[in-house]
N, C-alpha and C positions, 0 to 999 in steps of 0.2 A: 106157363109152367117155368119156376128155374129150376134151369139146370146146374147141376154142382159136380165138381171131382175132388173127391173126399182124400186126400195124402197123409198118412200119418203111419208113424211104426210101431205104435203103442196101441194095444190092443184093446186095452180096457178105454183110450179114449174113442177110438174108432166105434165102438161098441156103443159110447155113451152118445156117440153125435149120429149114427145111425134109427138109433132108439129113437131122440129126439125127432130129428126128422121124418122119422115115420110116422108122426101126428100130422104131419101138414101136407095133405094130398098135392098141393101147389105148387113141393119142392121134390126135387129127384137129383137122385143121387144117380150121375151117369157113367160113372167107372171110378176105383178108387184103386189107389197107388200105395206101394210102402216103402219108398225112396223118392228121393228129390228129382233125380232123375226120368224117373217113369213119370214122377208128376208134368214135367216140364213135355215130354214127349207127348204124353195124351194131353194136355192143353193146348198144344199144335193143331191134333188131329182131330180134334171133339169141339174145340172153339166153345165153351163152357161160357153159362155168364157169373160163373164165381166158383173161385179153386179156394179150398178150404185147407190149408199145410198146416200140420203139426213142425211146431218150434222144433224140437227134434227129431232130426230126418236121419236116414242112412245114406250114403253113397254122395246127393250132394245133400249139403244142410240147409234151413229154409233159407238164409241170406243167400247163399247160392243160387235154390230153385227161383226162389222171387227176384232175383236180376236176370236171370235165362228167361222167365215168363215174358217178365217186362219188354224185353229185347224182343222177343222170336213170337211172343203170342198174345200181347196185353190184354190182361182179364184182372178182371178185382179180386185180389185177393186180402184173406181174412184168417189170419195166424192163427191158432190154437193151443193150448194150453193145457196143462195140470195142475202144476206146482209151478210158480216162477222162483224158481232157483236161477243162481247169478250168471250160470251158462245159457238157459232159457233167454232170462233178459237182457243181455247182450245180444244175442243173436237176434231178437226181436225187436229192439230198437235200431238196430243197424237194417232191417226188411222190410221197418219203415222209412227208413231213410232212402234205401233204393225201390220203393213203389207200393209196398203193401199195406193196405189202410187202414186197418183194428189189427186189435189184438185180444181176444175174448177166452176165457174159461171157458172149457168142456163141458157141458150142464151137468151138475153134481148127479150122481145116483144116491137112494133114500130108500134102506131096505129093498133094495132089485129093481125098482120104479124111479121114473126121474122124478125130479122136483120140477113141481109145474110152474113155479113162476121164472124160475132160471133157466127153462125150456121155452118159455114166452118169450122173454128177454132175448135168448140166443136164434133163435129163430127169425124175431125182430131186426135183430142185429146182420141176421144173412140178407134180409130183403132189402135192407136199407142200403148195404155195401152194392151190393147189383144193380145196385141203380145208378150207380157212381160212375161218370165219363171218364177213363185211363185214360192218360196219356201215354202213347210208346218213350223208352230210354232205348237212349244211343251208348253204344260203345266208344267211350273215350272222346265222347262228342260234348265242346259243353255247354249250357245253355244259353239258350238267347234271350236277349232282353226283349221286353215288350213298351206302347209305348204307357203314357198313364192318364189316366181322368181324373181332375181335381173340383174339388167344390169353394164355392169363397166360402171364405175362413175370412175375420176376423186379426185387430190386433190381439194379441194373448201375454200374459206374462211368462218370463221365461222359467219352463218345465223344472222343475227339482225331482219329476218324480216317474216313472215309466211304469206304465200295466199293460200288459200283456195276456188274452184268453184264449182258446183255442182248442179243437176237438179231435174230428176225423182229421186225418191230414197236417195236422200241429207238431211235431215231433222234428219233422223236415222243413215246414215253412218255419219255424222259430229257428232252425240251425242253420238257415241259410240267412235270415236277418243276424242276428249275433255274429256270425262269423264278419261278418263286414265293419262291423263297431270296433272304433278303435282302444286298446287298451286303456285309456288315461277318458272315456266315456263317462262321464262325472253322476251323471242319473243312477241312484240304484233300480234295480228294473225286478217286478214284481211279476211272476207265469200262474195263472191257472191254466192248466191242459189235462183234458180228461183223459183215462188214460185207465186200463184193467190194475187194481189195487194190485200192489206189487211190482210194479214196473216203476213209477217216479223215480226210484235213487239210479238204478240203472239210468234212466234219460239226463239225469243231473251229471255222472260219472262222464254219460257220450260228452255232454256238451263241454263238459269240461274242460275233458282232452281236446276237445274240438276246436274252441276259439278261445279268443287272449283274455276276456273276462274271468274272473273267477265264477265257478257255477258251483249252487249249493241247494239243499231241500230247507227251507226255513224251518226257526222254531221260534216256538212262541218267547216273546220277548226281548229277543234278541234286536241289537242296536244296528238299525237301516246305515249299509256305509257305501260311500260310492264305490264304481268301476266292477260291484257283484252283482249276481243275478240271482233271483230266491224261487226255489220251485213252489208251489203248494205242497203239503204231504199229503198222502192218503189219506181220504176220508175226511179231511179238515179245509175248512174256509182259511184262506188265506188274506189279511189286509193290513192296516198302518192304526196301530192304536195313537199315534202323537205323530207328529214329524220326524222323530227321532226313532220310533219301534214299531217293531213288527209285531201285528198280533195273529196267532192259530188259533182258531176256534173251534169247537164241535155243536155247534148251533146247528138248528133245523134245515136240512136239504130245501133249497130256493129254488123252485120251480123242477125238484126232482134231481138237483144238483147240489154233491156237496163233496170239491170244494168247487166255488160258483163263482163266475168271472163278475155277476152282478155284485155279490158282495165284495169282490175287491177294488169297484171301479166305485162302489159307493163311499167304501170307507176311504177313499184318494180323495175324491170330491168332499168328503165333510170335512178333513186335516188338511188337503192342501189346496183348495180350489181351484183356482184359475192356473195352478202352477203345477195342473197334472196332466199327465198324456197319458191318452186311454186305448188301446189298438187293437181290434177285436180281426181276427183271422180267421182262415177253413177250420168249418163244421156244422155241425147236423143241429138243427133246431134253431134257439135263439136267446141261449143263456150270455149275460153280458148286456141285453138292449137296453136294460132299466136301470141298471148301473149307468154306461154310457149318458142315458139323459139327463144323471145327478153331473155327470163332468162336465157335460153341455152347459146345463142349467147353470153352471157355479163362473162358465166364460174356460173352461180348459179346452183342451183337444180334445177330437176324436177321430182318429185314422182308422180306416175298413179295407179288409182288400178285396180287390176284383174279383168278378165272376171268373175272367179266361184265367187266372191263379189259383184262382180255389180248388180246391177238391171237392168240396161241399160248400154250396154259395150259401147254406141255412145262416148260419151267426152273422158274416159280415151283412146279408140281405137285410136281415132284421133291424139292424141300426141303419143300413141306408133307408129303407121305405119310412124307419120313422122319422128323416130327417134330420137326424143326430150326427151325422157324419162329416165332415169339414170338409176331408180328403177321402179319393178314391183311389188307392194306390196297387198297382201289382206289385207283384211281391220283391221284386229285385228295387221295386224303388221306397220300400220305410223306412231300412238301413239310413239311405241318404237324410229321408227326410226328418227321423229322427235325432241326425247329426246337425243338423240344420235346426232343425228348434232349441235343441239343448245346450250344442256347443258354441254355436253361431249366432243363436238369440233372434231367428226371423224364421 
């Protein structure tokens, strides 16, 4: 059975995700809160294996409740939604940042009845996150390095070009790599990160402010320049039509993904070959492996990170077991190593 504590102060969403879960005898709803604060209190005392916060809380608000949980009671939790308005995704990409792992829509109501595939979907989405190992946050504690596992690699030419994919857990492993790249970082660097449609500009705005690259949501056509970083946008493939441009697509979902880390790592390997790095990070599944074997195949990179870093070892696993992978890195070391192939050419 899991157990859930359902937090929200919105009535009609409370209403939509109770509904839901009363199709799946497998989940239980074991107390629900309508503040941040009572959320955080009964995740103490109930030890839950997934707290479910609405984006907008009263008393404390979710980036609050989700760094009290993380600290006092680590449990997976799984943000909620309505509408992503600019206050919502703010607050939600910052409760990824201090520990919480999705961020999903409410399943829509459909004349009084849910909608049954966005009730699959979300439902899905609760089992998957409860399976997820927390890690506890420290108060003002700050992290420890780990050490790393490398695979022989090859000579390579040196990288012109950076991709980056990433799912559960992508929001804060990508902001903690970037933050360490130095301004004058010469690669433009390319992100697919899955992510609830409406959130992307929000995580483009955090990263922003965040580190000394520039960060932006690509558009189509637009001229690849160093020292930026280009998001995907909603609902579109993001990859390199030439050397010089970026192309957004609205091509067929790859493997139920769109936009798809496969087709970004594919279209790097057919424009730039040996002279692309490919770097697949935490999350669920294994979108990115087939792309990665076009950059393999072509003599590029491919850097995966670790299982003890991940949140979700799905994506980086997938390129290790196929062999595709050069390097095995935790997450405090691609920064480096990314510096090291691009600026320093070994």
């Amino acid at each position: 059975m899991l157990r859930v504590i359902l937090a929200t102060s919105r009535l009609d969403i409370r209403d939509s995700i109770l509904k839901a879960i009363a199709t799946d005898k497998q989940i239980e709803i074991v107390a629900t809160a309508f503040n941040g604060a009572e959320a955080v209190e009964k995740t103490k005392e109930l030890r839950p294996d997934l707290v479910l916060l609405g984006v907008s809380l009263q008393t404390l608000d979710s980036l609050e409740a989700t760094k009290e949980i993380m600290i006092e009671a680590p449990t997976p939790i799984v943000l909620v939604f309505s509408v992503p308005d600019p206050r919502a995704v703010e607050l939600s990409v910052r409760a990824l940042e201090a520990g919480a792992l999705a961020v999903t829509p409410a399943p829509p109501q459909k004349s009084g009845s849910a909608d049954g595939a966005a009730v699959r979907k979300f439902l899905s989405t609760l089992r998957a996150m409860s399976q997820v190992k927390v890690v506890r946050r420290w108060r003002d504690r700050p992290n420890l390095k780990t050490g790393s596992k490398r695979l022989p690699t090859g000579n390579k030419s040196s990288p012109r070009i950076v991709g980056i994919a990433a799912s559960t857990g992508g929001p804060a492993a990508v902001q903690s790599i970037l933050a360490k790249l130095p301004r004058d970082f010469p690669a433009p660097i390319l992100i697919v990160q899955h992510i609830a449609s409406g959130f992307i500009e929000g995580v483009a705005s955090w990263l922003d402010a965040a580190i000394a690259l520039k960060v932006k949501v690509a558009e189509d056509g637009e001229l690849l320049a160093p020292h930026v970083v280009y998001l995907a946008p909603d609902g579109h493939h993001l990859g390199v039509a030439s050397r010089s441009r970026i192309v957004v697509a609205d091509d067929p979902p790859i493997n139920g993904f769109r936009p798809s880390g496969t087709y970004l790592f594919a279209s790097m390997a057919r424009v730039f070959g040996s002279e692309a790095v490919g770097i697949i990070l935490t999350g669920m599944g294994n979108d990115g492996a087939d792309g990665l074997r076009a950059v393999y195949e072509v003599d590029g990179t491919v850097l995966a990170q670790d299982e003890t870093s991940s949140v979700v070892f799905g994506m980086p696993k997938a390129a290790i077991d196929a062999g595709i992978a050069h390097r095995v890195l935790p997450l405090d070391e691609i920064a480096r190593t990314m510096i090291s192939l691009v600026m320093n050419g070994c």
